[in-house]
N, C-alpha and C positions, 0 to 999 in steps of 0.2 A: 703303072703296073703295080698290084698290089704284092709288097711285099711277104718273105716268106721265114719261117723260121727257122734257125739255123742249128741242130744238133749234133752234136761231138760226142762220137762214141771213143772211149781210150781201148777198149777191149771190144769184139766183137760179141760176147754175150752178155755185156752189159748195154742192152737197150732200153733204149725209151717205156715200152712195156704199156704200162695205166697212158702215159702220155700222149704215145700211138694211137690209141686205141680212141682216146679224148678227139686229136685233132683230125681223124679218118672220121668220126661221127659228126664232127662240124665242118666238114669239108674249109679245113685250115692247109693250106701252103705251105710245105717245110722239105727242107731238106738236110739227109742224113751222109755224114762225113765218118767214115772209120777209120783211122789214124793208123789203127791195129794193120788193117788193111793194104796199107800206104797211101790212103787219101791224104789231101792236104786241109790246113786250116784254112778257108780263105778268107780273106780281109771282109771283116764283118758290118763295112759299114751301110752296106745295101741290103743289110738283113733289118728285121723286125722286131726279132728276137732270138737272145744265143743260148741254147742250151745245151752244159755241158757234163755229161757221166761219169759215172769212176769207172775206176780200173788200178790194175792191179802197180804202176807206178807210185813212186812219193815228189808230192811236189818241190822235194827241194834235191831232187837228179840232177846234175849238172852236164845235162844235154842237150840237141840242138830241140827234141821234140817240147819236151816241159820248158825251153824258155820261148818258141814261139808259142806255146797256150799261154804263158802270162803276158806277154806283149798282146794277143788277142784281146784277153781281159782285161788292159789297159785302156786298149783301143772302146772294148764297149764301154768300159766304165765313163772315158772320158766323152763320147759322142752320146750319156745318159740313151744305149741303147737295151732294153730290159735285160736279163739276164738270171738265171737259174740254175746251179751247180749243186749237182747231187757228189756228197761222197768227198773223192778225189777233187771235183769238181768243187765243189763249199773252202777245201785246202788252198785249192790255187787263187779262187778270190780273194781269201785273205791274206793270204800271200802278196799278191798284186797289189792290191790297197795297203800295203807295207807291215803286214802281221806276220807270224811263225808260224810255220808248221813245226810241233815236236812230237816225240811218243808219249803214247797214251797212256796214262797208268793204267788203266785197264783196256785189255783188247777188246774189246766190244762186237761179238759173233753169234749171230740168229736171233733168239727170241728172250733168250733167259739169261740175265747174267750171271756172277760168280759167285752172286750170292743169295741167286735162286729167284729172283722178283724178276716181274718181267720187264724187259725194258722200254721206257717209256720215257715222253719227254712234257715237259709243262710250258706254256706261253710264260715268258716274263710282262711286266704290265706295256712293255711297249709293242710287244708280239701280239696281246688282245688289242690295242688298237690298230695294228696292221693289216691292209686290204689281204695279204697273201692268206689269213686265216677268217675270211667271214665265212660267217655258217657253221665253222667247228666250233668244238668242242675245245675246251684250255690245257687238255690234255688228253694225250692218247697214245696206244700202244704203239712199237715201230720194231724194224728190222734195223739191224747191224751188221757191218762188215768192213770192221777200220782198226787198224791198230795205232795211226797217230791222230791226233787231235791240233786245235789252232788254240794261238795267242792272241787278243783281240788288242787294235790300237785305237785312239779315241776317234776315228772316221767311221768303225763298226759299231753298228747294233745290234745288240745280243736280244733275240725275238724267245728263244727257248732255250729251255738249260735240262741236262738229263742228271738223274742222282749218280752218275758215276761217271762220264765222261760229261763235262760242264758244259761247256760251247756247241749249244747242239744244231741251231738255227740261228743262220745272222744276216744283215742285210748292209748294204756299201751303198750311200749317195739314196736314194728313194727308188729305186727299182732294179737293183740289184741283189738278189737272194743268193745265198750258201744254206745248204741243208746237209748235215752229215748222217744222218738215217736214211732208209730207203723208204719212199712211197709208193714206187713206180712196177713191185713186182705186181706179175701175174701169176697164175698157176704152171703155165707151159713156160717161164723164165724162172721162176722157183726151180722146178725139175733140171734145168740143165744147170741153174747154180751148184744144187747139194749135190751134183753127180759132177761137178770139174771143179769146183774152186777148193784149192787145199785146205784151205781153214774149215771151211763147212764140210767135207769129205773125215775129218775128225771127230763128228759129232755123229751120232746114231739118226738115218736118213728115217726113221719111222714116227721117231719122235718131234724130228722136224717136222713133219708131213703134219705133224698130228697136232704143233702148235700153231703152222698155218690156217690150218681147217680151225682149229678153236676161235682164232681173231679174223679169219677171211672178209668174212661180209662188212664189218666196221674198216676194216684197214683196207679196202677197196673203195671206199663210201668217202674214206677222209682224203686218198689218195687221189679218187678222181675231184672232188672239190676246191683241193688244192691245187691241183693244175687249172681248173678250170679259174679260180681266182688269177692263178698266174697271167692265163691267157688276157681276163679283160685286164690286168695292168698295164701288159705289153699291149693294149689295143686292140685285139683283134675280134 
């Protein structure tokens, strides 16, 4: 039976999004687990591939939900079964492969940081040789929405680095990815962010609107490529 892909929502409006929308066009197999919910995590090792969202937790909670996602991401790391954690998700891998989560000197929210540039992240030279970015570009614009960042240990690879929060994109063992930017928005998940999430509910919704539409088309373009890279690593 052809295996299927495994998606861990932590919050209910943080979905998959570009990724959805990726594997419903390739008629890919997956199924989605909302925590938020009360789904549970289940043992990943008959999945294909585990992908896992943020939300509004820190990965170093000292609960029963945040320590079975890092036993999860133990479990894929060790059965090298692919893997891609957006956000929250990038925190607990490197957590899991034995790194820190800490705060961020800078809180990193929407499109523009604090010092007015837009935020964006660049490939390091081992991120250009990495499958997860063929086709892109070495650098490009991204969303935010994190206030801690990771500590890397010498098992991680640092793929990207942003000018104000460093650790932007990293990878564990050969096919395990951490990404702390978003890729995954759409337009109807944009809308329900700046209308519920507290941090973006601080910033003027018009303006927001107005630097999504400015980067729309390119940040749909890098987002669905980069999944679509993901997918052929995981195989499918």
């Amino acid at each position: 039976m052809e295996k299927e892909i495994l998606i861990i929502k932590n919050i209910t409006e943080e979905g998959p999004g570009l990724l959805e929308v990726l594997l419903n066009e390739l008629d890919i197999v997956y199924q989605v687990a909302d925590l938020h919910q009360g789904h549970s995590f289940p043992s990943v090792e008959n999945y294909g591939a585990i992908v896992l969202l943020g939300g509004t937790d820190s990965a170093n909670d000292e609960n029963e939900k945040m320590k079975n996602e890092l036993s999860r991401i133990r479990e894929a790391i060790a059965g090298n079964i692919p893997y891609l954690g957006i956000c929250l998700g990038l925190q607990l891998l490197v957590k899991a492969a034995g790194g820190q989560v800490v705060k961020s000197q800078t809180k990193e929210i929407g499109f523009i940081g604090p010092d007015g540039n837009r935020f964006s992240v660049d490939l390091t030279d081992e991120g250009k040789k990495d499958p997860l970015f063929n086709g892109l570009d070495h650098s490009f614009n991204v969303f935010h929405l994190h206030g801690e960042t990771v500590e890397l240990t010498k098992d991680c690879t640092l793929l990207a680095i942003g000018n104000l929060c460093h650790n932007q994109i990293v990878r564990v063992g050969t096919n395990a990815y951490g990404i702390q930017c978003h890729f995954e928005l759409t337009p109807e998940m944009f809308e329900i962010w700046i209308n519920e999430d507290t941090d973006l509910l601080k910033l003027d919704k018009e303006d927001l609107r107005l630097q999504f539409e400015t980067i729309k088309t390119k940040y749909t373009q890098v987002g669905r490529q980069l999944f679509l890279n993901f997918i052929k690593i995981a195989g499918f």
